[in-house]
C-alpha positions in Angstrom: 25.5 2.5 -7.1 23.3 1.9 -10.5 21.5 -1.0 -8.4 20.9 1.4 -5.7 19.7 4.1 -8.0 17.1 1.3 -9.2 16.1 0.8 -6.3 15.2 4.1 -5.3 13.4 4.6 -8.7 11.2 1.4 -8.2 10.3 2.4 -5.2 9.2 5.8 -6.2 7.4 4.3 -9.0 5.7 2.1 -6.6 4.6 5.2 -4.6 2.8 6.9 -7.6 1.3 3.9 -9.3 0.1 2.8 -5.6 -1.3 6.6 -4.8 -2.9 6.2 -8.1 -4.9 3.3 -7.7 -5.9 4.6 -4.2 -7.3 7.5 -6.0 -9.3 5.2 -8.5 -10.5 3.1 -5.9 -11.5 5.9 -3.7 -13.4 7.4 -7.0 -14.9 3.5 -7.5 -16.4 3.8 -3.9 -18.0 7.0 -4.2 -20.9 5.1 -6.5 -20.7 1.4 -5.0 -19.9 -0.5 -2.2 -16.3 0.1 -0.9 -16.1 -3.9 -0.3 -17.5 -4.8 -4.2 -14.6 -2.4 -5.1 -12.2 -3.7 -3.1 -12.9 -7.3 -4.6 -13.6 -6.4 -8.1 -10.1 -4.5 -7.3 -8.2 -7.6 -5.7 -9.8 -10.1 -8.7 -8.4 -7.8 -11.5 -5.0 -7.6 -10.2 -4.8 -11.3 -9.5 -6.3 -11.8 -13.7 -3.4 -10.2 -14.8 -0.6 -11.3 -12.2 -1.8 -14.8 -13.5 -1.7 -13.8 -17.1 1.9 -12.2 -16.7 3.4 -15.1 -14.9 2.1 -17.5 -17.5 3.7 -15.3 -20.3 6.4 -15.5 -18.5 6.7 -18.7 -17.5 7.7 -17.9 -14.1 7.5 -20.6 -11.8 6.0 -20.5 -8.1 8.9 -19.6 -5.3 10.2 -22.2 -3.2 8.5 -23.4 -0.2 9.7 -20.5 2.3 9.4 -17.9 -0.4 5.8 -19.4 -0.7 5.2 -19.1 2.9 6.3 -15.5 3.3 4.5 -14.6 -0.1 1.3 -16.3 1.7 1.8 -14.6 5.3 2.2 -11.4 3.5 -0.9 -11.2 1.6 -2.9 -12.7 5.1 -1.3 -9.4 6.8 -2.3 -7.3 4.0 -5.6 -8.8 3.8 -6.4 -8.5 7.1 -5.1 -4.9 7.0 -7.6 -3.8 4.4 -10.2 -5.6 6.2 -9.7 -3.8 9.4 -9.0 -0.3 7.6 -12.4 -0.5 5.9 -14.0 -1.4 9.1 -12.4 1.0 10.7 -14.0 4.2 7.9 -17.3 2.1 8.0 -16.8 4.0 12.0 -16.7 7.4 10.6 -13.5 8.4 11.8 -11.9 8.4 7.9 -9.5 11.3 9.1 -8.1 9.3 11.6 -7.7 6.3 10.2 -6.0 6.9 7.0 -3.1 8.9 8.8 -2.0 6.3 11.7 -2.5 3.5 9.6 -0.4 4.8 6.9 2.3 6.0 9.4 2.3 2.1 11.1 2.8 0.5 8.2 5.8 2.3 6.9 7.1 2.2 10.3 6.6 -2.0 11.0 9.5 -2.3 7.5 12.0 0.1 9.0 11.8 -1.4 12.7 12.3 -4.8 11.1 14.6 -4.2 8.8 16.8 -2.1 11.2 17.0 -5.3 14.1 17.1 -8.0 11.1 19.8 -6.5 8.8 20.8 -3.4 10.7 20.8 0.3 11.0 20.9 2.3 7.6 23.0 5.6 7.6 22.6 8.6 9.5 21.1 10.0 6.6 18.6 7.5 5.7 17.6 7.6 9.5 16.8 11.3 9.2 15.0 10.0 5.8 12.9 7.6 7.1 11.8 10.1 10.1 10.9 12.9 7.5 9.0 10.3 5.0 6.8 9.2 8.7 5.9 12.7 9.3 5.4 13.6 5.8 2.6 10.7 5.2 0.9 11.7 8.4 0.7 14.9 7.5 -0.3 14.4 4.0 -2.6 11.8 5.1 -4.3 14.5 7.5 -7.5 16.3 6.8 -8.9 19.2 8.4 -11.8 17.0 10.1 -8.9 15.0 11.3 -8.5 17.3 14.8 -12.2 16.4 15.5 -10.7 13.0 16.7 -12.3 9.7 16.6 -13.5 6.6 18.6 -10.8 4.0 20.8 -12.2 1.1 18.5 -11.3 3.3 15.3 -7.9 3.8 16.2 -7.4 0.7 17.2 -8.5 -0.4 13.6 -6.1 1.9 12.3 -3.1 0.1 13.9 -4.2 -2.7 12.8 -4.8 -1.4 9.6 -1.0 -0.1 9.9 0.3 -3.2 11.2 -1.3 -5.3 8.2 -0.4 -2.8 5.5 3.6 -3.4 7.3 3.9 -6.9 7.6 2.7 -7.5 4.2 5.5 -5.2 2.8 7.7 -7.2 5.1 7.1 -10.5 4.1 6.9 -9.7 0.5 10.4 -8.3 1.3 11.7 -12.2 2.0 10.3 -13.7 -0.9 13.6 -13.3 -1.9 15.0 -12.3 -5.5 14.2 -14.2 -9.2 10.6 -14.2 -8.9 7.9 -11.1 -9.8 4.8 -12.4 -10.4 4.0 -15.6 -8.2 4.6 -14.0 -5.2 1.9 -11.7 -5.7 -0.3 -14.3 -7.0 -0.4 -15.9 -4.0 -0.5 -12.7 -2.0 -3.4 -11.6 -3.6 -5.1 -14.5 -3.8 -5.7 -14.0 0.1 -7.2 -10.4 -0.7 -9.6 -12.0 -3.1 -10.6 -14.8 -0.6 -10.9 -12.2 1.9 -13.1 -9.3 -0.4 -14.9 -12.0 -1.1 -15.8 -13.5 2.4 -16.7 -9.6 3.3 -18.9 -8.9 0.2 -21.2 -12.2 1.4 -20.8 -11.0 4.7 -22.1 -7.3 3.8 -25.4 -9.5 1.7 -24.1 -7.4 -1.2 -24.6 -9.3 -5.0 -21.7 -10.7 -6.1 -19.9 -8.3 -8.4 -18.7 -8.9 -12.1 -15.1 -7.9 -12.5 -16.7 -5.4 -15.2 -19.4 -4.2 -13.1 -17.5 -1.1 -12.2 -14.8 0.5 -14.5 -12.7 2.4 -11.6 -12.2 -0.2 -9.5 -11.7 -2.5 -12.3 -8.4 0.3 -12.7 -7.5 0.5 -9.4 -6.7 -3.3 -9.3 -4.7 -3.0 -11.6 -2.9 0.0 -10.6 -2.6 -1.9 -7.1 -1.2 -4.8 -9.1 1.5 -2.5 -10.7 2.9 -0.7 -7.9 2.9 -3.9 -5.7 5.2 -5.3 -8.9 7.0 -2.0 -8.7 7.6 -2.4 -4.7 9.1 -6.4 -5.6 11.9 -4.9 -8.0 12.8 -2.0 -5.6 13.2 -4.8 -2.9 15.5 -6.6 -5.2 18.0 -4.0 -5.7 17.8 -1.9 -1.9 17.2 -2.7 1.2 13.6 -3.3 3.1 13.3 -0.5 4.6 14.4 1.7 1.7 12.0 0.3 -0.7 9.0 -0.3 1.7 9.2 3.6 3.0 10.1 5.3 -0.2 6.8 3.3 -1.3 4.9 4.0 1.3 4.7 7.6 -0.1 1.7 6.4 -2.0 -0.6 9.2 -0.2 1.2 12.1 -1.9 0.1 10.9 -4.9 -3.2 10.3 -4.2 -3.2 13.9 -2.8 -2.1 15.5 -5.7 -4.5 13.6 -7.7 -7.4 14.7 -6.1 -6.7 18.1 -6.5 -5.6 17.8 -10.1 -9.1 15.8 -10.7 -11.1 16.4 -8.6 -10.4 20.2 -7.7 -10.0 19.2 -4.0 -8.4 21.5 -2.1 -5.1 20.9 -0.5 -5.1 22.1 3.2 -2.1 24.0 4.7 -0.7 20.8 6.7 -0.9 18.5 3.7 1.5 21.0 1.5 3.6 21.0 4.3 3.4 17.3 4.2 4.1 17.0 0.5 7.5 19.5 1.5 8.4 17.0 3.9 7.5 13.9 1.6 10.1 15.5 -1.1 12.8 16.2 1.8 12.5 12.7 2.8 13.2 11.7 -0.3 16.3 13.8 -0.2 18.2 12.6 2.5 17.0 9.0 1.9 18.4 8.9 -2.0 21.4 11.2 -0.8 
């Protein structure tokens, strides 16, 4: 029970800290390039990953651990890749919503044929937590609709953003740090390749203070999402997680003054329903 609980906190955690940094990074983006944030972003989490597992001494996982940790940050990569393509479209209502929804999905599909079916409870859980993130993910420009080629980004997007919370999920437990290392060495390689790419100047890791947060809040609720997985199940940790846009929500508002729209306080009533029934 007090390892479930732990769980269920960790995950949560990893849901604000997560929502956080996408509110950071969002903020970052607003003044620069959304690919120099996202690898000034991805090379600040990886400095202190690196820095934390040498403090700790934490060795690299075994081979398959490695493997999964690698495959992982490939999906996740590729997921931010084809999300940021995907806005670059001008369909951001869209995207954010269907990829947000895929990806929490992809962990509880997995899960549920790889280690069984959760309780009736948690079922009902997981369904609420879906419809809460699209709903909080929605914005009122949303019902204008958007291209084929952006929603297919999108699921892509979703499908990344899943299989990396997957296969950081089979890392398996006693390591924290390397995993991510290696995961997010793959976002660097892949930020970098794209800010080249884009014949933007290679950013300094200083060159822009909120982005230079939001890798490191990514960092943190990526280490948050590793210790929920080590005391719950996948799907338990990778949807209560995947909450992240709640935060990011309420952020905005708090900050920024942006107003909340009808469908996304239903969506934050949902969010905290699902988060009822799953922890019940």
């Amino acid at each position: 029970m007090v390892s479930q609980l732990a769980g269920i906190v960790f995950g949560l955690a990893s849901a604000v800290v997560w929502g956080s940094g996408d509110f950071a990074g969002g903020y970052a983006s607003r003044r620069h390039s959304q690919y120099a944030v996202l690898f000034v972003a991805a090379l600040a989490g990886l400095v202190v990953l690196v820095l934390a597992a040498v403090v700790a001494r934490e060795a690299l996982p075994p081979l398959r651990g490695s493997l999964w940790a690698l495959l992982g940050g490939l999906g996740g990569a590729l997921g931010i890749a084809a999300f940021y393509r995907a806005l670059a479209l001008g369909h951001s209502a869209v995207v954010a919503p269907v990829a947000g929804v895929i990806g929490a999905a992809v962990p509880v599909l997995v899960s549920g044929l790889v280690a069984g079916w959760p309780a009736p409870n948690k079922l009902a859980g997981f369904a609420l937590a879906l419809l809460g993130i699209w709903l909080v993910s929605m914005t009122p420009q949303a019902r204008a609709g958007g291209s084929r080629l952006a929603f297919g980004l999108a699921c892509l997007a979703g499908l990344g953003f899943g299989g990396f919370l997957v296969c950081l999920g089979l890392v398996g437990p006693g390591r924290i740090f390397t995993p991510l290392i290696l995961a997010r060495s793959m976002t660097v390689m892949v930020g970098l390749v794209t800010v080249i790419g884009q014949g933007i100047p290679l950013p300094s890791i200083t060159s822009n203070r909120w982005a230079l947060l939001a890798g490191l809040l990514d960092a943190g609720g990526n280490l948050f999402y590793i210790l929920a997985r080590q005391f719950t199940r996948l799907d338990v940790a990778a949807v209560l997680s995947s909450l992240y846009p709640a935060a990011t929500v309420c952020l905005s508002s708090v900050v920024l003054k942006e107003k909340i729209s009808r469908s996304q306080w239903a969506g934050l009533g949902v969010c905290l329903a699902a988060i009822a029934f799953i922890t019940v």
